[in-house]
N, C-alpha and C positions, 0 to 999 in steps of 0.2 A: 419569381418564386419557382424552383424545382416545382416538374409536373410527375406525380406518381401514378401507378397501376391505381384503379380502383378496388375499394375497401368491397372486400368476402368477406369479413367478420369483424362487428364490433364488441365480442365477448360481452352481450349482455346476459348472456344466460351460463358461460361461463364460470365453473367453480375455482377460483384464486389459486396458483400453486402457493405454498405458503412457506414462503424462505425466513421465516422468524422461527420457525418450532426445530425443536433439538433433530429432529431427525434428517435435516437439510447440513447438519456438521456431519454428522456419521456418513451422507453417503449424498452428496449434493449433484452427484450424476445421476441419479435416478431423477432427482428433481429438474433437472436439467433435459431428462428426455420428455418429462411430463410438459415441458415449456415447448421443446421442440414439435412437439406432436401435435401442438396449436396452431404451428407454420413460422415464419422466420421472427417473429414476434409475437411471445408468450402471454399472459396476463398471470399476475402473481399480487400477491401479500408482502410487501417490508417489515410492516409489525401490524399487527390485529387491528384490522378496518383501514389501512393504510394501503391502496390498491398501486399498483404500477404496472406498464408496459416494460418488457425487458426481451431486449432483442439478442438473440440466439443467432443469426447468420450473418456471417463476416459482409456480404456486401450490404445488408441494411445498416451493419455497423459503420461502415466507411460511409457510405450516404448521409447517416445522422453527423457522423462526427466532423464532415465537411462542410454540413448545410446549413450557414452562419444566419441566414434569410426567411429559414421556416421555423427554424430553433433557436431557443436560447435558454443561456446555464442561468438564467435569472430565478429564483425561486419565490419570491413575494407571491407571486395569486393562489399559488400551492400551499404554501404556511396559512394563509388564511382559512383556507379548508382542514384544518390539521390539529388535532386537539394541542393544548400546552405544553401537555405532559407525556407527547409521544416521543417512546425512546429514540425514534429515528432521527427526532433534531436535531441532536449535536452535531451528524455526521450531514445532514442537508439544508439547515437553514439558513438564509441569505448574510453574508459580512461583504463589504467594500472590500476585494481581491479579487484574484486573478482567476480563481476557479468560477466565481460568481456574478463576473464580469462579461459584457458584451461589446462587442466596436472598440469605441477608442478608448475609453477606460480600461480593456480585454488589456489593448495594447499599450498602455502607460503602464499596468502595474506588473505583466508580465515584463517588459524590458526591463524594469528598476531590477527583478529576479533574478533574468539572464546576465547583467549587469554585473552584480555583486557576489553572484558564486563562481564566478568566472576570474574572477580576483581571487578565490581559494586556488593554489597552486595544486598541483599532484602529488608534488612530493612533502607540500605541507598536511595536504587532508590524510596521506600512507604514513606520516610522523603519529597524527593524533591516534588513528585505527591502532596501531602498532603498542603504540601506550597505551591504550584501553584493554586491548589484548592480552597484556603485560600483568596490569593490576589487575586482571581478574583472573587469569591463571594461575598469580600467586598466591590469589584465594583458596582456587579451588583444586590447584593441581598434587599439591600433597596430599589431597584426602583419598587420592584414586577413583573417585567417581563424581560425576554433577551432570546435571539438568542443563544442557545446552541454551535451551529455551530461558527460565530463569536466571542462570545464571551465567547465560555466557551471552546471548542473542538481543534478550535485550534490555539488559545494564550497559551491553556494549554500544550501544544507538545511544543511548543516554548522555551516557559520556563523553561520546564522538557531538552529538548535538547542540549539548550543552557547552562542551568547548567550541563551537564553533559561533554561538549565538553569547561568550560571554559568560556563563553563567558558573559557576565554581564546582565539582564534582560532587559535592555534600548536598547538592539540588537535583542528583540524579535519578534518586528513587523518589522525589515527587514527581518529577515528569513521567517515568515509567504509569507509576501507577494512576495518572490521572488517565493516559491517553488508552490504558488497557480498559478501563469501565466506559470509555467515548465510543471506542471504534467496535465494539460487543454489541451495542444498541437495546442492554437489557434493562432490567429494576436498577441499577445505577447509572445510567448513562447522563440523564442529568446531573448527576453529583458526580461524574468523569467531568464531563462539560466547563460546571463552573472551577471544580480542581484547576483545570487547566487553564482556564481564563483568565482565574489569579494569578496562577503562575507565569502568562505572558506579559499581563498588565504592570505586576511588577517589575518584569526583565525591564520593560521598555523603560517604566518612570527613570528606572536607574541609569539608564542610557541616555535618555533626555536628559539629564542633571549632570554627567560625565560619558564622554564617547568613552570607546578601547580599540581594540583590532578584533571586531570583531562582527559579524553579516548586521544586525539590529543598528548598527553605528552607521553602518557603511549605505545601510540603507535610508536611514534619516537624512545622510550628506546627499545622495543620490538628486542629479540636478531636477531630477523630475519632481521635487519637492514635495511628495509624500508628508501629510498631516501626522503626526503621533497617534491620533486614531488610525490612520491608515496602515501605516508601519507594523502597528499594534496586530492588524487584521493579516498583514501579510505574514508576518512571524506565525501567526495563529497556524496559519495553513503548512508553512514550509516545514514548521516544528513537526505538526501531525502528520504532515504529509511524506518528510523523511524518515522518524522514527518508526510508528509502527508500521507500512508497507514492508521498508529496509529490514527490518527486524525478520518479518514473517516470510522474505526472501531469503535471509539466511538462513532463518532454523529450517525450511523447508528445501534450502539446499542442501543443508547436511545431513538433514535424515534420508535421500534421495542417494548422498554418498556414503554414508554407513552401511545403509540396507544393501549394499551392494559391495562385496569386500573384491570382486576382481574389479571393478569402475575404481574406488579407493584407492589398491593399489596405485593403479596407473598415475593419480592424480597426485598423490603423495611423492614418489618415484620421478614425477616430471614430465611421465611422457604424454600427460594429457592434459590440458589447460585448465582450471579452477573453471573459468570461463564457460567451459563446456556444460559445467554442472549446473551453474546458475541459468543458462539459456532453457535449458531441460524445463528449468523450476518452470520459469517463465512463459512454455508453452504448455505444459501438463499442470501444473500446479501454481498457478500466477497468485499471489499473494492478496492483491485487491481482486477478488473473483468478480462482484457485482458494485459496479460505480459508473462514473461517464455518463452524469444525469445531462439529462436534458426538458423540456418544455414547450410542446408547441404553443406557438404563439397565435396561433387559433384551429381550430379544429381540422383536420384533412386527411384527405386515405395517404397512408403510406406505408407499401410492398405491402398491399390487399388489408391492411388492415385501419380500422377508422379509430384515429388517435384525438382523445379529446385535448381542450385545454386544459391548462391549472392539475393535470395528471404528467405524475414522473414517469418520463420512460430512458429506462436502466440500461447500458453494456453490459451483456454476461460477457466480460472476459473470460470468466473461467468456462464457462458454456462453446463459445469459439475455440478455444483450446481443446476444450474436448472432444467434441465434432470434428473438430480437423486433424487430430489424431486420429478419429478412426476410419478417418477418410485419409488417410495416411499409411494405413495398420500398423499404428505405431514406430514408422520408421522417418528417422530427420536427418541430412546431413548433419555433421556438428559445424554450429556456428551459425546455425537457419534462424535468421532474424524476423521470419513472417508471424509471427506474433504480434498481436496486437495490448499487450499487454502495457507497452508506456503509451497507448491511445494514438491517436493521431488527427492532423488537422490541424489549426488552431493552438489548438489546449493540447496537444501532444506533453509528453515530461519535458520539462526543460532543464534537468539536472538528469540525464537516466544516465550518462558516463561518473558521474562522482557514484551515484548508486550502486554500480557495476565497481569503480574503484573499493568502495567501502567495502560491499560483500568478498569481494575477493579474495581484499588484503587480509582479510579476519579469516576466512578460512584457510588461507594459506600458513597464514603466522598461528593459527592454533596446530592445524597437523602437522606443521615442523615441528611442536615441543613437545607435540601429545600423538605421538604416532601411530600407537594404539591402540586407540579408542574401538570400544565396540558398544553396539547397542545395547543395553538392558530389556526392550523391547521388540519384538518382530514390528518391524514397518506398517505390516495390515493391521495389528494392535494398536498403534497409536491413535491418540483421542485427540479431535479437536474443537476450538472452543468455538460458541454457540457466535449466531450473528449473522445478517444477511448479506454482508458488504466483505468478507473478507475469508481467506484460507489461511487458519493458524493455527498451529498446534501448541498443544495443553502442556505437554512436555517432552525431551528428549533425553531419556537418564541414558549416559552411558557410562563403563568405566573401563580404567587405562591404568597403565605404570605409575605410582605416583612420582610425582617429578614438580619440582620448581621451574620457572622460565630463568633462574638466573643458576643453575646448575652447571657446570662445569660440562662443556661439549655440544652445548641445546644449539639449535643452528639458527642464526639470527642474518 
């Protein structure tokens, strides 16, 4: 077992920073200095009475997220302690996968992963983006104005998801909306939960009874032989796990390039990679702010502070991003991958290039039809929605030229 410094604080007298109440979406840097001022590991609230450790400093976070021996992503001693009805279930409580998995189970269900998205070609997953793209700009592109957010960001995940897991586009605004009341952690997060659970439970039935070309299929064949409950648990994750992130990565990459009409430019114009923007997101604005649970597997000091068991202690991605921006002062090569934002270790993203494909191609294939676009909003105006585990905005109205994508001249 890694040997750490001895524990300076075990926040028993500690007052909770409290990442559930509205005033952690309006301004979750102030909460975040409140975390750091405690030392490289904060003590905070998820939801009311719901305590966690949540680590603020990149080399504690590298330590935890390496340390397969003192930790584990296993949740059961924790659930035990944890009323039925707290909202923060949906997003933490124990399923046979890959996020909730240790050792050699860690590594059967992440391979079947690696496995079958790896079978998604490039120019197949830039096919489906490009159609999604497509249908929803010819929604919304003659009316001259829309909600990026709602209605471009993510019905666009929807679509791209759902085609990709099989599922027909007229099941898209269930998916949307179950996974927006899951990943909030609010008065419906249970009733997001089970939305969503049906909605996987019957992907799979359907899939057991008939294969197609599609990840759910390919994962049932997968020789690691995954149970249909199993299947069921890993679709659970990758469905949640691609859509809202990917979703909250795009809209908060385009308002990042709205707000900024010489950045725009360039990016519209060619001379600067799409790329570029989404990295930005990634290290100032990471989309999963606070996730990367962990669980010591019994009690012990680690970077001076005394971590009990059966207590979650959190990654502030968005906490590490912040801090090292101002230990920065604001300035990054482009292209600076020190972000810890797809985690690492282990449990690193094992999809974060399809991710990076998806965001991309969506923003590129919108500002080629919609070149336009401006905000309805100042940037610092924008509101986001409530939740401990995530940075996403409420909405993105802009408006533009109105225009079709199949108009004469649009550049495809």
């Amino acid at each position: 077992m890694t040997t750490y410094p001895p524990a300076r604080q075990a926040f028993s007298r500690s007052v909770p920073v409290r990442l559930w109440e509205d005033g952690f979406a309006l301004d979750p840097y102030r909460y975040y200095a409140d975390l750091r001022a405690q030392g490289p590991i904060g003590w905070a609230e998820l939801a009311p009475g719901v305590p966690a450790y949540v680590v603020v400093d990149r080399r504690a976070a590298l330590d935890l997220l390496h340390d397969t021996e003192t930790f584990s992503h296993d949740p059961r001693p924790w659930e035990a302690t944890v009323a039925d009805d707290s909202p923060v279930l949906g997003m933490m409580r124990w399923r046979p996968n890959t996020l909730f998995a240790d050792g050699a189970d860690h590594v059967r269900y992440r391979t079947t992963l690696i496995d079958t998205f790896d079978l998604v070609e490039p120019h197949d997953l830039r096919a489906r983006v490009h159609r999604a793209v497509h249908m929803l700009v010819s929604r919304f592109g003659p009316l001259g104005e829309a909600d990026l957010v709602a209605d471009f960001a993510r019905p666009l995940m929807a679509l791209v998801f759902n085609s990709l897991f099989g599922m027909p586009d007229s099941e898209s605004e269930r998916l949307n909306a179950a996974l927006g009341k899951l990943i909030e952690g609010g008065s419906e997060a249970a009733e997001g939960e089970a939305e969503f659970g049906d909605y996987v439970i019957g992907l799979i039935a359907a899939k057991v009874g008939q294969r197609g070309d599609d990840l759910p299929s390919r994962l049932l064949d997968h020789p690691a032989g995954l149970t249909p409950e199993e299947v069921t648990w890993q679709v659970f994750l990758t469905l949640g796990a691609g859509h809202e992130p990917t979703s909250n990565l795009l809209s908060n990459a385009l308002s990042r390039i709205l707000g900024n009409p010489e950045y725009y430019s360039t990016l519209t114009s060619g001379a600067r990679p799409v790329t570029d923007a989404v990295v930005e997101v990634l290290h100032h604005e990471t989309p999963l702010a606070n996730y990367g649970i962990h669980f010591a597997r019994s009690p012990l000091s680690f970077h001076g502070v005394w971590i009990r068991a059966a207590v979650p202690v959190v990654i502030s991605y968005g906490a590490l991003a912040y801090f090292a921006e101002q230990e920065h002062g604001g300035t990054r090569r482009p292209g600076d991958a020190s972000h810890l934002s797809w985690s690492a270790g282990p449990h690193a993203c094992p999809v974060k290039q399809h991710t990076l494909l998806i965001v991309t191609e969506a923003i590129e294939r919108l500002t080629q039809w919609l070149p336009d676009m401006e905000p309805l909003v100042p940037r610092e105006r924008l509101t986001w929605r409530p939740g401990p585990f995530h940075r996403s905005l409420t909405a993105l109205p802009v408006r533009f030229t109105p225009r079709s994508p199949d108009q004469p001249g649009d550049r495809t």
